[in-house]
PDB file of N, CA, C, O and CB in Angstrom:
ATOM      1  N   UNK A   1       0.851  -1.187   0.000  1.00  0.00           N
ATOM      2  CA  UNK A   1       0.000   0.000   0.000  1.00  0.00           C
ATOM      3  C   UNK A   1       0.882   1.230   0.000  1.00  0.00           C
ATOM      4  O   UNK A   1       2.098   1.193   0.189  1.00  0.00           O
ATOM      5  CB  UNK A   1      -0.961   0.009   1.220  1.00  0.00           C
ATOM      6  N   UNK A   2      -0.043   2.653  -0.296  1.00  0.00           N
ATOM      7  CA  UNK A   2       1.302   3.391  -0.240  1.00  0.00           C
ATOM      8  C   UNK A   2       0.059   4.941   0.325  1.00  0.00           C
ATOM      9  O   UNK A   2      -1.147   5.021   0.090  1.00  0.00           O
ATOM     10  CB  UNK A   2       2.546   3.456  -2.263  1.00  0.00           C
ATOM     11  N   UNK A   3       0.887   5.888   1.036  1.00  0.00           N
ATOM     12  CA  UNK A   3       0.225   6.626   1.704  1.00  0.00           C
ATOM     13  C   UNK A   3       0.866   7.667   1.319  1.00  0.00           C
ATOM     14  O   UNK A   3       2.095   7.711   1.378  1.00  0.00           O
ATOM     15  CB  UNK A   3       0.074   6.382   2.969  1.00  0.00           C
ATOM     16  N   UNK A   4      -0.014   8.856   0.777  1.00  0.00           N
ATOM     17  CA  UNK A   4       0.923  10.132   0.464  1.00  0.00           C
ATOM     18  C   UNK A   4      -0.319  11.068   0.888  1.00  0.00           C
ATOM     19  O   UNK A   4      -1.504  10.803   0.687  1.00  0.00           O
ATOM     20  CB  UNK A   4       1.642  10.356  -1.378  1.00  0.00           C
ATOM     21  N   UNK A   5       0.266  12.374   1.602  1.00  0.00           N
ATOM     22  CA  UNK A   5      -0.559  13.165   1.271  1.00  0.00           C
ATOM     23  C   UNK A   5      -1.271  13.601   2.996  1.00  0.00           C
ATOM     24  O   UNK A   5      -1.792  14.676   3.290  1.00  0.00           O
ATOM     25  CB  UNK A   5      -1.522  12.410   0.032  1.00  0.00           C
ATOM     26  N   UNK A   6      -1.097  12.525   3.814  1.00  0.00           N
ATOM     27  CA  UNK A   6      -1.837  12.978   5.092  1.00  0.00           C
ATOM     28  C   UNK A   6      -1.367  14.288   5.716  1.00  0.00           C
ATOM     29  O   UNK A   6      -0.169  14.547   5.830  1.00  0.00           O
ATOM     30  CB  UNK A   6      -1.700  11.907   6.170  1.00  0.00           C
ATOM     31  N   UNK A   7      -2.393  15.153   6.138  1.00  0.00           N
ATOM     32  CA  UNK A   7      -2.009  16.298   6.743  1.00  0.00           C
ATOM     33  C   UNK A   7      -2.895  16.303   8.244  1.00  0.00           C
ATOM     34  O   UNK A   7      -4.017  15.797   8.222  1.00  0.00           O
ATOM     35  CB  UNK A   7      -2.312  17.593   5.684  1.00  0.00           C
ATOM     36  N   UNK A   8      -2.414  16.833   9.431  1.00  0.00           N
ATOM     37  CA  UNK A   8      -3.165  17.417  10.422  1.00  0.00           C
ATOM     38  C   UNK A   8      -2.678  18.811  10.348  1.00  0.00           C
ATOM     39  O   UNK A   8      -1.521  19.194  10.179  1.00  0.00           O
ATOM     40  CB  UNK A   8      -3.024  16.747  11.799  1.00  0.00           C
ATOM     41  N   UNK A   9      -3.889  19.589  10.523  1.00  0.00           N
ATOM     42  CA  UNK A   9      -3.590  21.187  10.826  1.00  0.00           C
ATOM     43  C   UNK A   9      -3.139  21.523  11.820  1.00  0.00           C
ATOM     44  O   UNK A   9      -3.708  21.399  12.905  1.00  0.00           O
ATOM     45  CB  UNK A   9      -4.532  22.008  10.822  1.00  0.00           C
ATOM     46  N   UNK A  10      -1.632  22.188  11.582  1.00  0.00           N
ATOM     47  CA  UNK A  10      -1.073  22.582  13.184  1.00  0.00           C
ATOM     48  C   UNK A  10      -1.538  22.611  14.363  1.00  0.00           C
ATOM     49  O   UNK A  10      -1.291  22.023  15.416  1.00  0.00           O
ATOM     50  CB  UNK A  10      -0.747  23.608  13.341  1.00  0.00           C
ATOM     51  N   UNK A  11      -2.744  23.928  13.781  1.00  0.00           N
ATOM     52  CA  UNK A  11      -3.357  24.095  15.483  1.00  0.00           C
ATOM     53  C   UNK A  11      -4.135  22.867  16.107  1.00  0.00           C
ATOM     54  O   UNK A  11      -4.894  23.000  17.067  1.00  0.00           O
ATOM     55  CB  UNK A  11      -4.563  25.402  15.598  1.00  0.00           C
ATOM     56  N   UNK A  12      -3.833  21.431  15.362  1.00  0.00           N
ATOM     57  CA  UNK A  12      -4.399  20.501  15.598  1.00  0.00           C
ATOM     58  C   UNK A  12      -3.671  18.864  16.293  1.00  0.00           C
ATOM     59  O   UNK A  12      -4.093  17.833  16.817  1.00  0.00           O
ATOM     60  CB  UNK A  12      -4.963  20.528  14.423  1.00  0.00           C
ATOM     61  N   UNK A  13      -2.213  19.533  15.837  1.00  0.00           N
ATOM     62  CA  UNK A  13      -1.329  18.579  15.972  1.00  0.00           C
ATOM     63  C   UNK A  13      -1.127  18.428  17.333  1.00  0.00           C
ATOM     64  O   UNK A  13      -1.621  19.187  18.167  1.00  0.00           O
ATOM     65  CB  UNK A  13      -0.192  18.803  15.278  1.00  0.00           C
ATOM     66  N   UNK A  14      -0.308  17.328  17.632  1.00  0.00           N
ATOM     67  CA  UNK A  14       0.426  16.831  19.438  1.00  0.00           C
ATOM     68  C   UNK A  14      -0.724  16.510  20.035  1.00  0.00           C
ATOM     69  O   UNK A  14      -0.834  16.656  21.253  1.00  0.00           O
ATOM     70  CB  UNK A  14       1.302  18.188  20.610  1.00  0.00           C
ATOM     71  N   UNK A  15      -1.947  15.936  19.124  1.00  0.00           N
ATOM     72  CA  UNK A  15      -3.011  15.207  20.182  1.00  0.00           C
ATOM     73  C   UNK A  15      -3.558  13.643  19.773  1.00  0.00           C
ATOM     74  O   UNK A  15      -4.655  13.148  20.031  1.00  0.00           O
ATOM     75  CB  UNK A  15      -4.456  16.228  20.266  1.00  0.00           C
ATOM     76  N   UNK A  16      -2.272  12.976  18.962  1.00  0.00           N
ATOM     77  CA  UNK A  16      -2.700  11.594  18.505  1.00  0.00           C
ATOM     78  C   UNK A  16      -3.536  11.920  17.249  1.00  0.00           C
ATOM     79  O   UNK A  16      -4.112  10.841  17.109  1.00  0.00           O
ATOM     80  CB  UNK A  16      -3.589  10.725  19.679  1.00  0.00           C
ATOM     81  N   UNK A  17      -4.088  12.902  15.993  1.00  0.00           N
ATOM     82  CA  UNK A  17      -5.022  12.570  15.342  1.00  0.00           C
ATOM     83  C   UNK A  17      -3.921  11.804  14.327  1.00  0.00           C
ATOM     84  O   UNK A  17      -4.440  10.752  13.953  1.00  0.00           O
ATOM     85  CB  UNK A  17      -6.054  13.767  14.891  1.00  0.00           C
ATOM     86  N   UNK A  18      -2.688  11.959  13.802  1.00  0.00           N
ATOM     87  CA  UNK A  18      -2.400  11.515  12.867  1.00  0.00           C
ATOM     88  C   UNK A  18      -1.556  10.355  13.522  1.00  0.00           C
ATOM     89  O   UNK A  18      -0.772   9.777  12.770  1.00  0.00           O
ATOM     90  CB  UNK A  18      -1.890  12.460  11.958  1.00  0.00           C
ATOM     91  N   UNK A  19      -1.621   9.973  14.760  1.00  0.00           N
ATOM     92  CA  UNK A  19      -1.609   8.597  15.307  1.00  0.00           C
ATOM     93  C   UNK A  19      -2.450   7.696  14.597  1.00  0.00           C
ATOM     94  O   UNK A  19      -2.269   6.703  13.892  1.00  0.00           O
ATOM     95  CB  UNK A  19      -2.004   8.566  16.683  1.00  0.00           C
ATOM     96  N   UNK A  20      -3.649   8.502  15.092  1.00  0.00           N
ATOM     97  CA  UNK A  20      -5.394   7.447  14.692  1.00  0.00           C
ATOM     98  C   UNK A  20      -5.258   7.250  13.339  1.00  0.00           C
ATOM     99  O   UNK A  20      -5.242   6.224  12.658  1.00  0.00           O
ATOM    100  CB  UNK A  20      -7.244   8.364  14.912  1.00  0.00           C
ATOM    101  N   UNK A  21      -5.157   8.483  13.056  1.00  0.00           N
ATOM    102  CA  UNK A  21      -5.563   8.000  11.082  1.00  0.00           C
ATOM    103  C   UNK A  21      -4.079   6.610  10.799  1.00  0.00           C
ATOM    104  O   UNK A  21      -4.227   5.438  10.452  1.00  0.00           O
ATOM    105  CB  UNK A  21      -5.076  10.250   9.368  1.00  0.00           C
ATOM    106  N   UNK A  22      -3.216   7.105  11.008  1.00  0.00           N
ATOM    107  CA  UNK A  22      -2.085   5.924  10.682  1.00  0.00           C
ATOM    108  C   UNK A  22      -2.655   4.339  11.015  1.00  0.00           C
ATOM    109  O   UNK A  22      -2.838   3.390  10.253  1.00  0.00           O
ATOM    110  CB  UNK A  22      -0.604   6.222  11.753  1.00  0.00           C
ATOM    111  N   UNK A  23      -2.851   4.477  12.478  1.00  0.00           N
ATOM    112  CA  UNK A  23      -3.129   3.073  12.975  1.00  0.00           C
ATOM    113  C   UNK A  23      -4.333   2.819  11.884  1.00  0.00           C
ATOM    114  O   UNK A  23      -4.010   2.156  10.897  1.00  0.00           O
ATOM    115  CB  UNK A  23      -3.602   2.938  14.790  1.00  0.00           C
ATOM    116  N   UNK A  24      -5.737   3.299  11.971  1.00  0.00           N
ATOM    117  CA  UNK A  24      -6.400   2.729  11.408  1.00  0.00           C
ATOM    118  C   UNK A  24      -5.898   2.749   9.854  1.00  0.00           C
ATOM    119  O   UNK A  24      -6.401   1.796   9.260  1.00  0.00           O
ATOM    120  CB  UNK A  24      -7.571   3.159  11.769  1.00  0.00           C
ATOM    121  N   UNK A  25      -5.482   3.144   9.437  1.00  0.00           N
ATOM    122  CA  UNK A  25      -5.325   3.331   7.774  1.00  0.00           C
ATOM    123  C   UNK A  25      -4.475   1.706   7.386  1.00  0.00           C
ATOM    124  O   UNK A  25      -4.592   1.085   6.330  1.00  0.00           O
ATOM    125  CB  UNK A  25      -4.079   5.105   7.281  1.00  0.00           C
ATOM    126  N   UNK A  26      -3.379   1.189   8.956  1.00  0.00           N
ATOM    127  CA  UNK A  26      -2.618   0.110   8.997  1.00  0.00           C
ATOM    128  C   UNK A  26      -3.520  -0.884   9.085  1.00  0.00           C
ATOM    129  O   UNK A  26      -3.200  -1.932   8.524  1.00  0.00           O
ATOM    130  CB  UNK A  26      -1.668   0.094   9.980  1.00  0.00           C
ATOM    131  N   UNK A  27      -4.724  -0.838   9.720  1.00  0.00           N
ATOM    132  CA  UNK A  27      -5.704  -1.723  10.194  1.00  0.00           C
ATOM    133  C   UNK A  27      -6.421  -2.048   8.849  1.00  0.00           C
ATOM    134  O   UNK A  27      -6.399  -3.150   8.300  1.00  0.00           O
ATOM    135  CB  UNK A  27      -6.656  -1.085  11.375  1.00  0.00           C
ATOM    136  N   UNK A  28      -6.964  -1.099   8.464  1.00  0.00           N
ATOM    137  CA  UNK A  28      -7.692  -1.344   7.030  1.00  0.00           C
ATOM    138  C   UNK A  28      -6.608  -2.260   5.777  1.00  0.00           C
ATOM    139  O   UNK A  28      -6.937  -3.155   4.999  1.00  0.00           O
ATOM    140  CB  UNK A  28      -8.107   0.449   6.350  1.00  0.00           C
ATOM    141  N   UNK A  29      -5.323  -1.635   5.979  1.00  0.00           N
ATOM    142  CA  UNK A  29      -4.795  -2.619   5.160  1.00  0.00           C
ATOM    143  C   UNK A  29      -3.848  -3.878   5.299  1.00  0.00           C
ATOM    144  O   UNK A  29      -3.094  -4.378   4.464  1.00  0.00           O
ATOM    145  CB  UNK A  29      -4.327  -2.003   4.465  1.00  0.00           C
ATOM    146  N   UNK A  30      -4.132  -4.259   6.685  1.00  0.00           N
ATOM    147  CA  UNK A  30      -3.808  -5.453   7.126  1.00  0.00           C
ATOM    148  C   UNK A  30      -5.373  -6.615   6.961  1.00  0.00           C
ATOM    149  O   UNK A  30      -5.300  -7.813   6.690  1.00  0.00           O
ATOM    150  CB  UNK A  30      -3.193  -5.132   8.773  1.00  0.00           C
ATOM    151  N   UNK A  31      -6.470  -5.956   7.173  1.00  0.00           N
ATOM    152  CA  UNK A  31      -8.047  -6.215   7.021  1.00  0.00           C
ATOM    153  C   UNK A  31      -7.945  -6.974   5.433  1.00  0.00           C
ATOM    154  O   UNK A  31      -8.278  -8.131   5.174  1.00  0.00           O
ATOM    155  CB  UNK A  31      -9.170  -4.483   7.079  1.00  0.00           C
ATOM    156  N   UNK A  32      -7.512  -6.184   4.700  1.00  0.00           N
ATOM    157  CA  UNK A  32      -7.514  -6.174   2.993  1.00  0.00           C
ATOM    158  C   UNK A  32      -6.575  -7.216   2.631  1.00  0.00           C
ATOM    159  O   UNK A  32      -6.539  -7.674   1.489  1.00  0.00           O
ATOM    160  CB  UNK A  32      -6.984  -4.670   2.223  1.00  0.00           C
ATOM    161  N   UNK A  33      -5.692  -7.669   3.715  1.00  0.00           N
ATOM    162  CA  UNK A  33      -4.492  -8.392   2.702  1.00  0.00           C
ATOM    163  C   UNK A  33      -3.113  -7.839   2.778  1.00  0.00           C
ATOM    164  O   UNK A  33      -2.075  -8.501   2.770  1.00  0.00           O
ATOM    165  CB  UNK A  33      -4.851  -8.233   1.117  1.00  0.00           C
ATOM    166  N   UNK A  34      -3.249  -6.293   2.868  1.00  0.00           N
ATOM    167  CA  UNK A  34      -1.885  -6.219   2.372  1.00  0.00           C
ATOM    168  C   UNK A  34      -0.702  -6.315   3.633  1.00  0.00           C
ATOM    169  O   UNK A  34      -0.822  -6.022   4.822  1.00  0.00           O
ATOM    170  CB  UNK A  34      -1.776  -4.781   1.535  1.00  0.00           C
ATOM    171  N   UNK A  35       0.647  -6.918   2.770  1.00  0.00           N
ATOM    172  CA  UNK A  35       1.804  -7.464   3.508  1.00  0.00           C
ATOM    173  C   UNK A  35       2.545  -6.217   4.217  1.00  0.00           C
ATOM    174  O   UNK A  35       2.743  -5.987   5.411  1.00  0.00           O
ATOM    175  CB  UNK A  35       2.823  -8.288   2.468  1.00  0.00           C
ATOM    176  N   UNK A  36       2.987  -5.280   2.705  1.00  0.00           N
ATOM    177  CA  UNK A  36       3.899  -3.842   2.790  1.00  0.00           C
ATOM    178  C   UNK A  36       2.954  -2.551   2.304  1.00  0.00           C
ATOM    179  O   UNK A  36       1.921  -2.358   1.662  1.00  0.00           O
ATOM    180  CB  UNK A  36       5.401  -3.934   1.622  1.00  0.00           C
ATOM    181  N   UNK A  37       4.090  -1.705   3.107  1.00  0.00           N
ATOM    182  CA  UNK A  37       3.532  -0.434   2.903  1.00  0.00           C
ATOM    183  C   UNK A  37       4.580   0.523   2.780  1.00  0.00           C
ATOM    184  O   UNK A  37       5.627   0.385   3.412  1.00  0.00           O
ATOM    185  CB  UNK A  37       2.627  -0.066   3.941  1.00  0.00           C
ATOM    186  N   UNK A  38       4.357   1.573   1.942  1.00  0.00           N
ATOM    187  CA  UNK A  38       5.439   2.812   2.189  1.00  0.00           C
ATOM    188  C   UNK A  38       4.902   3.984   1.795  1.00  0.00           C
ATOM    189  O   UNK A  38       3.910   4.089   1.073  1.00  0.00           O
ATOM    190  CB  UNK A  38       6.796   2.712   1.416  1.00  0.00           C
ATOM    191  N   UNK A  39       5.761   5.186   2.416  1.00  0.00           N
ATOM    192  CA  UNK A  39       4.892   6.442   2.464  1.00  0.00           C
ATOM    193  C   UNK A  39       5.888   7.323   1.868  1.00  0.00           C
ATOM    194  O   UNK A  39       7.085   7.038   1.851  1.00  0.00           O
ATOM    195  CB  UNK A  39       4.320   6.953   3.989  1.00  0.00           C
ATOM    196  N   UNK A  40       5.391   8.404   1.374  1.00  0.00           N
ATOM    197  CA  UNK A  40       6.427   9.216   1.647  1.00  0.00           C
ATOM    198  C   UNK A  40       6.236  10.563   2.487  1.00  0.00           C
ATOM    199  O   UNK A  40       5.145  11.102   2.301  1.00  0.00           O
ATOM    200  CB  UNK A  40       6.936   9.486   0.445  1.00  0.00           C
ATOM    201  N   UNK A  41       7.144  11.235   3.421  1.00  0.00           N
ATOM    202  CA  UNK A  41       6.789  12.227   4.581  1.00  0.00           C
ATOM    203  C   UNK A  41       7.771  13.204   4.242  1.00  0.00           C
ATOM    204  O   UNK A  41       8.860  12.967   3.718  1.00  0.00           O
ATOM    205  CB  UNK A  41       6.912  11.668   6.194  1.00  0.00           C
ATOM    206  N   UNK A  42       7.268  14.441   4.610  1.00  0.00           N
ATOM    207  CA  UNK A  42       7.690  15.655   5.175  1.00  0.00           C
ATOM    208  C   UNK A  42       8.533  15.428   6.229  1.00  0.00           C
ATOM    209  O   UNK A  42       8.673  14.368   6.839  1.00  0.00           O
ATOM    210  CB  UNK A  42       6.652  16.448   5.577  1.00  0.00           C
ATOM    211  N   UNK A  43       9.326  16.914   6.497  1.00  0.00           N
ATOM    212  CA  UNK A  43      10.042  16.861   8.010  1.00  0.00           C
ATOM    213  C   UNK A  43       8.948  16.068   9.011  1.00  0.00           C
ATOM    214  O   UNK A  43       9.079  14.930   9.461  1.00  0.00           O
ATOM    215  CB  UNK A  43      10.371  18.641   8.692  1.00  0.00           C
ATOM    216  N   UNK A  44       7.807  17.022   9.233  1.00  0.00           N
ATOM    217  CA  UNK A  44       7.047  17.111   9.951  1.00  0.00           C
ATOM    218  C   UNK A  44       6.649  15.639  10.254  1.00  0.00           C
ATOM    219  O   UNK A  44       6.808  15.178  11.384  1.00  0.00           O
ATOM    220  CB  UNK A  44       6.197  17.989   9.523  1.00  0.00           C
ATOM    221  N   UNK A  45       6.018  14.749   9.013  1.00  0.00           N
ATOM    222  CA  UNK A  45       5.611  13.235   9.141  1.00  0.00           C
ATOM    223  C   UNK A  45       6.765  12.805   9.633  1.00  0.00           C
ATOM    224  O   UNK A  45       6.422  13.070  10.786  1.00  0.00           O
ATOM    225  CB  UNK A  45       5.158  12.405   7.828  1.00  0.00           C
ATOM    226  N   UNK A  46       7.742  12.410   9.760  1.00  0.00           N
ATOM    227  CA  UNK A  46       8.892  11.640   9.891  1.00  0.00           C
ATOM    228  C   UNK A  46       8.992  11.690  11.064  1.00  0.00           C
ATOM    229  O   UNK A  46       9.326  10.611  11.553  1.00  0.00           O
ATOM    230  CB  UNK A  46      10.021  11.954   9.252  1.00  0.00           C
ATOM    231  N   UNK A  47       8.811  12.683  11.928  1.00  0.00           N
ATOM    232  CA  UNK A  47       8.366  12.683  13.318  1.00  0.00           C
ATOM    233  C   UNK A  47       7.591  11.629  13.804  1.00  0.00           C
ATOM    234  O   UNK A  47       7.770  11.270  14.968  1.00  0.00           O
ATOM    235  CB  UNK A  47       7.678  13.754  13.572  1.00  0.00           C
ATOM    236  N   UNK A  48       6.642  10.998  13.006  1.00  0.00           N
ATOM    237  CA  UNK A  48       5.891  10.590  13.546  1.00  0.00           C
ATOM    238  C   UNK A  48       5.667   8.384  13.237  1.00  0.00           C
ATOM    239  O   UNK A  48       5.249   7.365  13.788  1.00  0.00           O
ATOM    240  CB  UNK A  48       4.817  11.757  13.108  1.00  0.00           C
ATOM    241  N   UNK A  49       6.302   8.874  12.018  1.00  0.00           N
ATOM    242  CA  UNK A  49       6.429   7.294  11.264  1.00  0.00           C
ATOM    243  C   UNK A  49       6.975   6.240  12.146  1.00  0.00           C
ATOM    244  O   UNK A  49       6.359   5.312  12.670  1.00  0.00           O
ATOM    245  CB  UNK A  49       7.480   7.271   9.934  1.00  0.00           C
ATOM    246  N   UNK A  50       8.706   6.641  12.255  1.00  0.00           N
ATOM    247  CA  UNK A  50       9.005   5.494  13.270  1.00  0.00           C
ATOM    248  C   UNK A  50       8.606   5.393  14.322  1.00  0.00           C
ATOM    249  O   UNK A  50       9.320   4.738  15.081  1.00  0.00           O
ATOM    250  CB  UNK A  50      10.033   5.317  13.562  1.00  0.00           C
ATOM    251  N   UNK A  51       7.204   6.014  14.937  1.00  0.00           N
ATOM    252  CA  UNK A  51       6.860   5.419  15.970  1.00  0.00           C
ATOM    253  C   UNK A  51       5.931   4.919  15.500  1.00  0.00           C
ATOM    254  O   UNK A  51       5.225   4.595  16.455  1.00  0.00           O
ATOM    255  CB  UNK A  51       6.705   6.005  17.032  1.00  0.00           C
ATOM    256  N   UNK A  52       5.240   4.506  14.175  1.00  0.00           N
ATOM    257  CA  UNK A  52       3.991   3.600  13.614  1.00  0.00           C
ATOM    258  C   UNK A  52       4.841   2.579  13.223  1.00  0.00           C
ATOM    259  O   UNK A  52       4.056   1.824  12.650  1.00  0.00           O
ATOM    260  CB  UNK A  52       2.949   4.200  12.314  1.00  0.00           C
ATOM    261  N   UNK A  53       6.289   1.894  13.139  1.00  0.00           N
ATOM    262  CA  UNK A  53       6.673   0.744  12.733  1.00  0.00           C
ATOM    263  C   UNK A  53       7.880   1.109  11.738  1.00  0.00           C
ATOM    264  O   UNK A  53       8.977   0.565  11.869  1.00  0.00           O
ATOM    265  CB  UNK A  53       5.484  -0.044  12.148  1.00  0.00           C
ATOM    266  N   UNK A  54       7.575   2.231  10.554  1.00  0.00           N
ATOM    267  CA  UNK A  54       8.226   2.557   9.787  1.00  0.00           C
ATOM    268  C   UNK A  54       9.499   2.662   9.675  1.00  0.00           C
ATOM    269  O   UNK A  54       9.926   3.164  10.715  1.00  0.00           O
ATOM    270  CB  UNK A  54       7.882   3.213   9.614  1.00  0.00           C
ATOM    271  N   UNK A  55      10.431   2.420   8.854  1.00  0.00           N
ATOM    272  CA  UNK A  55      11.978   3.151   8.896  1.00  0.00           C
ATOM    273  C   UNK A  55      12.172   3.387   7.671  1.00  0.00           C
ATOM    274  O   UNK A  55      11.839   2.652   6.741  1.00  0.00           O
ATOM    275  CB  UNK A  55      13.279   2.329   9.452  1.00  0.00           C
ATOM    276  N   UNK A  56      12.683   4.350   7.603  1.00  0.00           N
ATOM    277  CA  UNK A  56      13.755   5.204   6.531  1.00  0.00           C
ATOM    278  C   UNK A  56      14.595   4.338   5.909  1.00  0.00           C
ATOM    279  O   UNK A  56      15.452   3.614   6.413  1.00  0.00           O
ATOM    280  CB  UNK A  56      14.760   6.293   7.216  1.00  0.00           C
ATOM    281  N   UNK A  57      14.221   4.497   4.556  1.00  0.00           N
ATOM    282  CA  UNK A  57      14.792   3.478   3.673  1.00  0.00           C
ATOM    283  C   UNK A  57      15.281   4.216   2.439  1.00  0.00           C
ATOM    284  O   UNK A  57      15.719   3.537   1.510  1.00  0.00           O
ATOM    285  CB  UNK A  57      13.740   2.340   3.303  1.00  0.00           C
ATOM    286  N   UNK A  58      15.252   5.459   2.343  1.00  0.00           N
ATOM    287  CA  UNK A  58      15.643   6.637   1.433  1.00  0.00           C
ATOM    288  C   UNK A  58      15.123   7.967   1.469  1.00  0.00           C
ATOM    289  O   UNK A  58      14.170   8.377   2.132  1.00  0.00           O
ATOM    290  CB  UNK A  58      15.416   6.321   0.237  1.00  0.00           C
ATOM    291  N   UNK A  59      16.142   8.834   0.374  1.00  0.00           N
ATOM    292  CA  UNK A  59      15.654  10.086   0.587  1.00  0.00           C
ATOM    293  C   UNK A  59      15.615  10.693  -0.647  1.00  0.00           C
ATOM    294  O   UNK A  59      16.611  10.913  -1.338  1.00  0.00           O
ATOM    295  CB  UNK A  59      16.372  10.824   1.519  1.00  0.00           C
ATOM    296  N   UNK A  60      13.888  11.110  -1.083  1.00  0.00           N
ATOM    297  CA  UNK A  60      13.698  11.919  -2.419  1.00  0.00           C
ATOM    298  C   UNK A  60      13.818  13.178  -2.171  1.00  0.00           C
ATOM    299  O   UNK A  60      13.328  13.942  -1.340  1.00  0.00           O
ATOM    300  CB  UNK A  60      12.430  11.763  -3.115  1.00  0.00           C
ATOM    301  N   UNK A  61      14.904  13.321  -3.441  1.00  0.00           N
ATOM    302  CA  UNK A  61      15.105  14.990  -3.450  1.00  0.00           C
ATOM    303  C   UNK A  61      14.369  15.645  -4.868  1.00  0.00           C
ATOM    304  O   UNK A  61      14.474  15.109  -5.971  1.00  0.00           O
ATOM    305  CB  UNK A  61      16.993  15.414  -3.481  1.00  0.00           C
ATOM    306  N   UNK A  62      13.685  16.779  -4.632  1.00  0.00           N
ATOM    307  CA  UNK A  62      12.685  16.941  -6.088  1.00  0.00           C
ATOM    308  C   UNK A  62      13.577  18.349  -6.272  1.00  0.00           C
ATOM    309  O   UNK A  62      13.889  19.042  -5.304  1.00  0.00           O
ATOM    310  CB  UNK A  62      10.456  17.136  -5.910  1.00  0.00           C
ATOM    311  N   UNK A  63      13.870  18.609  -7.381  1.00  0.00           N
ATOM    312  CA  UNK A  63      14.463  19.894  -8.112  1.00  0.00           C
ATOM    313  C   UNK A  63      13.226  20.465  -9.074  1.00  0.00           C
ATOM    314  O   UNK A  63      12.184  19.939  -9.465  1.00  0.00           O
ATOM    315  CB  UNK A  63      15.945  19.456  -9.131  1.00  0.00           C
ATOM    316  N   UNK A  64      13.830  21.812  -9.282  1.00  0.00           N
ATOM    317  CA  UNK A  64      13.327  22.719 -10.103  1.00  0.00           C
ATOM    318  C   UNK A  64      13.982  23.623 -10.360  1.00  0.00           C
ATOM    319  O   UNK A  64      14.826  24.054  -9.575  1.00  0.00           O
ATOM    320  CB  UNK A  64      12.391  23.134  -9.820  1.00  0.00           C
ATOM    321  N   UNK A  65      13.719  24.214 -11.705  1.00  0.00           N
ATOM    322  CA  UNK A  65      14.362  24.991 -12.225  1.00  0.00           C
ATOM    323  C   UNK A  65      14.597  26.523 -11.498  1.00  0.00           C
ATOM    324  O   UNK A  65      13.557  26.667 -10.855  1.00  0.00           O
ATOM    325  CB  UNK A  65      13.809  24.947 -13.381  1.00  0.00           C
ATOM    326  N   UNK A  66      15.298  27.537 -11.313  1.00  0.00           N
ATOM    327  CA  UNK A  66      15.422  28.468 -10.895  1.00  0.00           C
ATOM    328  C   UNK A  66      14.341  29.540 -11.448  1.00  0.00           C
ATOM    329  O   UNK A  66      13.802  30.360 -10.705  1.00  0.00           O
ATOM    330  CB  UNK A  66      16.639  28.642 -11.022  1.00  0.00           C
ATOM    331  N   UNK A  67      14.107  29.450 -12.707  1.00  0.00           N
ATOM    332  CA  UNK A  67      13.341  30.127 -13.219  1.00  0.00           C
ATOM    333  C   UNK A  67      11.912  29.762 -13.405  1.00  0.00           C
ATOM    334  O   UNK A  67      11.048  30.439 -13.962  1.00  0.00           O
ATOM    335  CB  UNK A  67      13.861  30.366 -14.137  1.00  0.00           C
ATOM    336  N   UNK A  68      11.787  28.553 -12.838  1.00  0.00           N
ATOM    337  CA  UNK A  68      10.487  28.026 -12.809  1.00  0.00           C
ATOM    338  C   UNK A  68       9.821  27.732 -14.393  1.00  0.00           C
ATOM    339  O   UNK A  68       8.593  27.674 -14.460  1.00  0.00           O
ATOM    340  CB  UNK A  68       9.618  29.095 -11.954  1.00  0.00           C
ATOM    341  N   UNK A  69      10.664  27.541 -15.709  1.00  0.00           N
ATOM    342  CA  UNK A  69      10.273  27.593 -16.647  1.00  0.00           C
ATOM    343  C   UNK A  69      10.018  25.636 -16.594  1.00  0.00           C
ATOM    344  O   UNK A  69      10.506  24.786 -15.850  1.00  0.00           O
ATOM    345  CB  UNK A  69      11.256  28.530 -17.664  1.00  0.00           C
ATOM    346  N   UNK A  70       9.185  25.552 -17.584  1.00  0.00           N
ATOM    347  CA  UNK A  70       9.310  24.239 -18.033  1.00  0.00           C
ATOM    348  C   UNK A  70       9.982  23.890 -19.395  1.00  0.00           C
ATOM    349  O   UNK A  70       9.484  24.360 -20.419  1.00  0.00           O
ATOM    350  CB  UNK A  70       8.068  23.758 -18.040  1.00  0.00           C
ATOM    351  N   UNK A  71      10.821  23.284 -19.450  1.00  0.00           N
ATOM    352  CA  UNK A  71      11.422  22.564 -20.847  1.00  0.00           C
ATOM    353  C   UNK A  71      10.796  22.151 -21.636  1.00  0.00           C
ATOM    354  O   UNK A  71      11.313  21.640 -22.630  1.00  0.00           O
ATOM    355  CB  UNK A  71      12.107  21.593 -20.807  1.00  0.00           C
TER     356      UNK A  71
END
């Protein structure tokens, strides 16, 4: 399975919600079958992964042009 994209709103964070959503989101896809999973996180998520099981297994770096043009 693969998880991109979860956000809690600051003024919302340090109270378990993106605990809950993780666990259950793990639950639903242990329910379904699935074996693996990987995500990809922000500073901010990474905080929070290896304490759902997760480890760091690489690091995407995304570039862009200075000028913001497209080729």
């Amino acid at each position: 399975t693969w998880c991109s994209s979860m956000y809690v709103e600051p003024s919302h964070r340090r109270r378990g919600i993106g605990q809950a959503l993780m666990s259950r989101m793990l639950h639903d896809d242990r329910a379904f079958g699935s074996r693996y999973s990987a995500l990809a996180a922000t500073h901010v998520g990474a905080l929070l992964y290896p304490r759902m099981g997760y480890e760091r297994i690489g690091t995407l770096l995304i570039f862009a042009s200075r000028s913001r043009k497209t080729v």
